[in-house]
KEDOMAR-964257 format. One record per residue (C-alpha): x, z, y; residue number from 0. Coordinates in Angstrom, 2 decimals. Layout:
@c1:X c3:Z c2:Y seq:NUM
...
***
This chain:
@c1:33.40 c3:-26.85 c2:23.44 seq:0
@c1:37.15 c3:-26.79 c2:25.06 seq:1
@c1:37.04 c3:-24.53 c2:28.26 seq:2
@c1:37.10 c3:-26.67 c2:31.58 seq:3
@c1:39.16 c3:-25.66 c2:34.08 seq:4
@c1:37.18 c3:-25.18 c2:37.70 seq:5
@c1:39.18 c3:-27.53 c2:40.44 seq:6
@c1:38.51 c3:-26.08 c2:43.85 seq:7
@c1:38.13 c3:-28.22 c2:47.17 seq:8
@c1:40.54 c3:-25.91 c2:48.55 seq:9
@c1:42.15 c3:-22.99 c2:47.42 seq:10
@c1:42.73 c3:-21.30 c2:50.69 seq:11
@c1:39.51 c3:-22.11 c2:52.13 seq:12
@c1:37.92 c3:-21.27 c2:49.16 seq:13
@c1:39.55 c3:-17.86 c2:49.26 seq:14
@c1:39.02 c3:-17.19 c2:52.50 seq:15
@c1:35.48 c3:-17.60 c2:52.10 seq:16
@c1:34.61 c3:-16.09 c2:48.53 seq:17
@c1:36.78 c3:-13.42 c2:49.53 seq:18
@c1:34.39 c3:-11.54 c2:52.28 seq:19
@c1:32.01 c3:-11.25 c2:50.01 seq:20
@c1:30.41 c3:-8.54 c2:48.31 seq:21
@c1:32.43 c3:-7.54 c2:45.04 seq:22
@c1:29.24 c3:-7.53 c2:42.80 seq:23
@c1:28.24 c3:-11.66 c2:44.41 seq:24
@c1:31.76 c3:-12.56 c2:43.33 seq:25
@c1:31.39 c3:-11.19 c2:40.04 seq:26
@c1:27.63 c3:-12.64 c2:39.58 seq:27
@c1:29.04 c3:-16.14 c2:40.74 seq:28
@c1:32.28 c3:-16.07 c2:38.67 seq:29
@c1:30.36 c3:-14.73 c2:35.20 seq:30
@c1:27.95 c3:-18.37 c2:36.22 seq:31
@c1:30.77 c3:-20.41 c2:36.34 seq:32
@c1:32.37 c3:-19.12 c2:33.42 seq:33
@c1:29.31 c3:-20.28 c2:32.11 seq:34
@c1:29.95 c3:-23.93 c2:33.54 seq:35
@c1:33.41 c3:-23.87 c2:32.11 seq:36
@c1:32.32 c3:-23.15 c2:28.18 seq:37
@c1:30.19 c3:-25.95 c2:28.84 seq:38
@c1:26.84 c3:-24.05 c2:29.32 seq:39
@c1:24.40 c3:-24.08 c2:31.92 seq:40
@c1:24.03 c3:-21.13 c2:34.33 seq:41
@c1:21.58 c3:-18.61 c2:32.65 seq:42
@c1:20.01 c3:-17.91 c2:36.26 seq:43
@c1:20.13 c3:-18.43 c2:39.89 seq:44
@c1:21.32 c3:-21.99 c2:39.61 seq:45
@c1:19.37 c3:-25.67 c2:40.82 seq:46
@c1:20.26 c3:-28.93 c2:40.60 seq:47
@c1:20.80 c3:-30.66 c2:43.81 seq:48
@c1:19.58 c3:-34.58 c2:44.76 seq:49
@c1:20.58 c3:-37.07 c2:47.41 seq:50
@c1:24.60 c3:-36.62 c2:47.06 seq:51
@c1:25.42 c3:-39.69 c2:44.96 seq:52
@c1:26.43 c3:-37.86 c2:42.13 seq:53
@c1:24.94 c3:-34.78 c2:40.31 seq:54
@c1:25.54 c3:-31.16 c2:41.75 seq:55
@c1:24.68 c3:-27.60 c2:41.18 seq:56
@c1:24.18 c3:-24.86 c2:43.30 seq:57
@c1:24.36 c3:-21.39 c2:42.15 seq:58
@c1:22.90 c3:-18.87 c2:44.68 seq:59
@c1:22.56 c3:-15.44 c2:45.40 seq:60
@c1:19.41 c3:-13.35 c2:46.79 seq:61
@c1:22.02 c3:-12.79 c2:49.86 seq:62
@c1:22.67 c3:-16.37 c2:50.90 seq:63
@c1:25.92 c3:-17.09 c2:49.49 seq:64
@c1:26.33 c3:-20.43 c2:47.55 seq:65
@c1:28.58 c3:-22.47 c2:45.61 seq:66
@c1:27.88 c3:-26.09 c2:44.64 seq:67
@c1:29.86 c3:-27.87 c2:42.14 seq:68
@c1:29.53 c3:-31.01 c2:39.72 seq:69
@c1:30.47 c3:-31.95 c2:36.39 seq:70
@c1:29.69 c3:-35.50 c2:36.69 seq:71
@c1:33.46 c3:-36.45 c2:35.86 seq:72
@c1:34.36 c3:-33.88 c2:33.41 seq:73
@c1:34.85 c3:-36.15 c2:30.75 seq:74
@c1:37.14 c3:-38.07 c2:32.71 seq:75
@c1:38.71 c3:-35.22 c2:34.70 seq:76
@c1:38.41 c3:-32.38 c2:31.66 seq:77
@c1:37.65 c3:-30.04 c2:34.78 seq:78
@c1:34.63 c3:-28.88 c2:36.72 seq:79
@c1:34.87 c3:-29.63 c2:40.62 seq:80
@c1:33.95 c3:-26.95 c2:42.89 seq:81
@c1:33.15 c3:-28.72 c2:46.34 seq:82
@c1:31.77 c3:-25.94 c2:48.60 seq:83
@c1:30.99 c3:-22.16 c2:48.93 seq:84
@c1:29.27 c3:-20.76 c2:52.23 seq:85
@c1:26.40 c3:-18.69 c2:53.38 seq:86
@c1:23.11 c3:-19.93 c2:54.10 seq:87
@c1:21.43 c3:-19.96 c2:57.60 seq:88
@c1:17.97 c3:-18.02 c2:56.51 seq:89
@c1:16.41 c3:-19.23 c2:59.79 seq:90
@c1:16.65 c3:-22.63 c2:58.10 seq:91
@c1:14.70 c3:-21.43 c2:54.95 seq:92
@c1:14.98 c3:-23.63 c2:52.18 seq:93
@c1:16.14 c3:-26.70 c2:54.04 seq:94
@c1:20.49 c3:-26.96 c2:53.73 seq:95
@c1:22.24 c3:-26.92 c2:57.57 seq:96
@c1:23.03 c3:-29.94 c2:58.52 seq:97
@c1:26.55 c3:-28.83 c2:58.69 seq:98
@c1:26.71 c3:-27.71 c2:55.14 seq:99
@c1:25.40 c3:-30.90 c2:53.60 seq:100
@c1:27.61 c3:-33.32 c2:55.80 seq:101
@c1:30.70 c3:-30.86 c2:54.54 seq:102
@c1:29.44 c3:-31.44 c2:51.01 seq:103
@c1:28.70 c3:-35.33 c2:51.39 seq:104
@c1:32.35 c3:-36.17 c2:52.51 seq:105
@c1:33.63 c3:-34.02 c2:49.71 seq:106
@c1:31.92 c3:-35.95 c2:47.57 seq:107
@c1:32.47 c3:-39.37 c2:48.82 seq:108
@c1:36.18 c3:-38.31 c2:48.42 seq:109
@c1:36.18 c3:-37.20 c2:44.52 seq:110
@c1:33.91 c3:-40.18 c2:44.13 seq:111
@c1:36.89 c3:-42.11 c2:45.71 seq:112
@c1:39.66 c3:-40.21 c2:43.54 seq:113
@c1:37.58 c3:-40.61 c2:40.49 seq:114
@c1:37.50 c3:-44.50 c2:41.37 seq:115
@c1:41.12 c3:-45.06 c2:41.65 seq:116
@c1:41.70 c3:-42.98 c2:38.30 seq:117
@c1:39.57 c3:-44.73 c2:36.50 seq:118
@c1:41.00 c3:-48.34 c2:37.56 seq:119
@c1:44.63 c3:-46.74 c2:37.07 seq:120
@c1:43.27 c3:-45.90 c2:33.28 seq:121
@c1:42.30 c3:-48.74 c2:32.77 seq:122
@c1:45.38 c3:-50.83 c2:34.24 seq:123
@c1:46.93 c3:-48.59 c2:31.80 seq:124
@c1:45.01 c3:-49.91 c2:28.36 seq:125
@c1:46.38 c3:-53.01 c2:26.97 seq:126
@c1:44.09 c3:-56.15 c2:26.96 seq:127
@c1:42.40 c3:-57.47 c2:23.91 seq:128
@c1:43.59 c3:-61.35 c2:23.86 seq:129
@c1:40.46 c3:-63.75 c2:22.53 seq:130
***
């Protein structure tokens, strides 16, 4: 399979959170998504998530960090969307912080509303069979 490129939320932000943490999480998380990219799934530490609308991943670390992404559109997109990267609350256990799932559900309803308009635009774009 064709290498998919990863498409990040935000750069900046993404930086500016990936980038306090430890060198050996950073490596751990990138070798996972490389993973994604070649079109494999995550040989550890990763979970699907439900509820969102659309299919996503988290990869985790023992630590807390986390990094959700989806490759529900790759075959329209040809790229894997990274939507969010943060730390979890460990007095919240298991359970996601409120805060961190509202972040991720209007990141999603936007690509879902990108993904929408591209496809229409595609399809404005194919010429009509005639009867």
């Amino acid at each position: 399979m064709e290498e998919r490129p990863l498409h990040f939320w935000d750069d900046k932000e993404w930086s500016e959170i990936t980038d306090t943490w430890p060198s050996a999480v950073k490596k751990g998380f990138a070798r996972r998504l490389r993973e994604v990219q070649l079109g494999d799934q995550p040989s550890s530490n990763a979970k699907p998530l439900s509820g969102f609308g659309i299919p996503l991943w988290e990869l985790w670390h023992r630590r807390g960090q986390r990094v959700i992404y989806s490759t529900h559109y790759a075959s329209l997109t040809g790229q894997i969307e990274v939507l969010d990267a943060f730390e979890k609350d460990s007095r919240h256990g298991r359970v996601m912080r409120t805060s961190d799932k509202d972040r991720i559900e209007a990141r999603v309803a936007a690509l879902k509303g990108e993904m929408e308009d591209l496809t229409k635009a595609l399809q404005a774009q194919q010429p009509r069979k005639l009867n």
